[in-house]
SETI-761727 format. One record per residue (C-alpha): residue in three letters; z, y, x. Coordinates in Angstrom, 2 decimals. Layout:
residues N
aa / zz / yy / xx
ALA / Z / Y / X
...
end
This chain:
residues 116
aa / zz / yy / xx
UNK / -30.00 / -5.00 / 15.76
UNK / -27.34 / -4.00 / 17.89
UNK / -23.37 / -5.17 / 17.87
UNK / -22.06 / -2.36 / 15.73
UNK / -25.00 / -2.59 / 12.86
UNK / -24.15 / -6.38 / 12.31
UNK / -20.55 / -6.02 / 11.70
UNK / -21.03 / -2.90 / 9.29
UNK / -23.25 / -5.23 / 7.74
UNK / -21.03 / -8.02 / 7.46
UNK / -18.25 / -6.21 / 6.46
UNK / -19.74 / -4.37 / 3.41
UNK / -21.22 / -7.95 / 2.42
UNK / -17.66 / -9.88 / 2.82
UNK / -16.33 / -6.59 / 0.57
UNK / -18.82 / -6.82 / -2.04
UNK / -18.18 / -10.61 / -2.15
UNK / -14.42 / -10.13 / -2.58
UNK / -14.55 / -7.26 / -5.17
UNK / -16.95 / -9.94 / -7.31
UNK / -15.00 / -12.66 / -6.97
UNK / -11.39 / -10.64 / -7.44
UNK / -12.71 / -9.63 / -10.97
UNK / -15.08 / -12.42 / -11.83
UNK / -12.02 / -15.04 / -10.77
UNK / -8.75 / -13.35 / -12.70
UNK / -7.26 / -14.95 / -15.82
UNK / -7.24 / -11.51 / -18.62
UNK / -5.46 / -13.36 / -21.17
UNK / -2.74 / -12.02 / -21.51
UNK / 0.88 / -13.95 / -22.90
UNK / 4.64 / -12.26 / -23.95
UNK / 5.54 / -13.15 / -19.98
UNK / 2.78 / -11.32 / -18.55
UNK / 3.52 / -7.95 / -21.17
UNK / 7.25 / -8.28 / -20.52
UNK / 8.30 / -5.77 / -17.35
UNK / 9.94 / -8.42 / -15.77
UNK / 8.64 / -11.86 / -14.84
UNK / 11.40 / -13.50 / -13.94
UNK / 12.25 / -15.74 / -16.46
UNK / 15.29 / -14.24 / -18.58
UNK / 15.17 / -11.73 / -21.44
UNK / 15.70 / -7.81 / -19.61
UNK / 19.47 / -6.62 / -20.44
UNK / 18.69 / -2.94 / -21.13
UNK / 15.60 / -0.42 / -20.85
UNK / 13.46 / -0.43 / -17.21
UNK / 13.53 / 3.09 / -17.23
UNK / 17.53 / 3.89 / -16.20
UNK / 17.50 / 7.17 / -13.50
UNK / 17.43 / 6.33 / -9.96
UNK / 20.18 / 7.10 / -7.77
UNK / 18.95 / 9.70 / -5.35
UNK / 21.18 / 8.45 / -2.82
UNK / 18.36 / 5.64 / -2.27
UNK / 16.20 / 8.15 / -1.51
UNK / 18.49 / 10.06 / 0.95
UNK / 19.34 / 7.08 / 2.34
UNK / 14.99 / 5.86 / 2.68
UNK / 14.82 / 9.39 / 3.88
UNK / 16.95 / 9.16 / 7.03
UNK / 15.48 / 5.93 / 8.02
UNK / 12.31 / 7.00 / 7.83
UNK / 12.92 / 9.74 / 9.74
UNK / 14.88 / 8.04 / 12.44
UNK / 12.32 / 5.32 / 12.53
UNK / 9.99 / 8.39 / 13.47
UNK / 12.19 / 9.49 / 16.24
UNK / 12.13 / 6.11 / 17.54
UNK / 8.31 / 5.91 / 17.50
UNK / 7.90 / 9.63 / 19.13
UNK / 10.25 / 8.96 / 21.99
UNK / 9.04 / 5.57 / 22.75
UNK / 6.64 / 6.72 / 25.47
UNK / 8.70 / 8.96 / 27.05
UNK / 9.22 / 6.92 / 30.35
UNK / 5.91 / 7.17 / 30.85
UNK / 6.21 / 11.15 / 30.59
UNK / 7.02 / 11.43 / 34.51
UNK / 3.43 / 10.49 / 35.50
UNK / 2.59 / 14.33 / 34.40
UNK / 1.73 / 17.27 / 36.17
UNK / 5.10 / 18.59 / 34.90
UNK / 7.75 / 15.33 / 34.08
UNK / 10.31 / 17.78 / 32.60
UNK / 8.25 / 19.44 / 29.57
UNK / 8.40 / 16.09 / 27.38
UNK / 11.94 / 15.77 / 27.99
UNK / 12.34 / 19.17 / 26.59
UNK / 10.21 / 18.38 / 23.93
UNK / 12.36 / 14.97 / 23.44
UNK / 15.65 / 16.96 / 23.27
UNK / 14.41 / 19.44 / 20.74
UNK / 14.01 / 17.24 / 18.85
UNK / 16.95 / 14.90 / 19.14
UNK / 19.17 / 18.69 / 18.72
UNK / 16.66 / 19.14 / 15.40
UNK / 17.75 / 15.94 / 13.84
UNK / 21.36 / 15.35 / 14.82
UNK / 21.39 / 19.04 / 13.36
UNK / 20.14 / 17.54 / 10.02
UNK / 22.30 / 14.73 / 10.21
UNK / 25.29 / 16.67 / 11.00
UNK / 24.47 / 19.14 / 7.70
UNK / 23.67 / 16.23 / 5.70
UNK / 27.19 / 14.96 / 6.95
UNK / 29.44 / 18.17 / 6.19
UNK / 27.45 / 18.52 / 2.95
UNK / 28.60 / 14.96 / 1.47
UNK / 25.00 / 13.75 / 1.18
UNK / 26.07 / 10.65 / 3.01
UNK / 28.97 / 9.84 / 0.80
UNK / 28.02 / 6.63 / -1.63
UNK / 30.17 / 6.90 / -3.85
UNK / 31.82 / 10.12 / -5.08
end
């Protein structure tokens, strides 16, 4: 058997031991503390289901795509081992322009404002 056979092997084996033992193992009695929605040890002081500020998102939203930006323009020193060093730059500022574009809307708009 070669290398790659083994480990498939062993890691459908190790899975099929884990999904046993993950519901052979767990405790399904259920108490009042495990029912309540919150397990934290005091009595919850209104309803769990209040509407979510969409500023969270907005805010989850920009990080996530700035994080992005980050991630895509991490290897661009490396860009001027190409046949043509200027084409990810371009690439780079497009889309730099593209998202301080957004931000800048997002600004003028007053989607950046907390509290109104």
């Amino acid at each position: 058997m070669n290398l790659i056979t083994i480990m498939i092997c062993i890691t459908i084996t190790l899975s099929i031991i884990l999904m046993l033992v993950a519901h052979i193992l767990p405790d399904t009695s259920p108490d009042f503390q495990k029912l309540s929605p919150y397990e934290c040890g005091f009595d919850p002081m209104g309803s769990a289901r209040l509407p979510f500020s969409l500023h969270f998102f907005l805010v989850a939203i920009l990080f996530l795509l700035f994080d992005l930006e980050i991630a895509l323009l991490f290897p661009l020193p490396w860009a001027d081992q190409f046949s043509l060093p200027m084409a990810p730059y371009m690439y780079a500022m497009t889309l730099i322009i593209l998202l301080a574009g957004g931000l800048a809307y997002e600004w003028v708009q007053g989607g950046l404002e907390w509290a109104k």
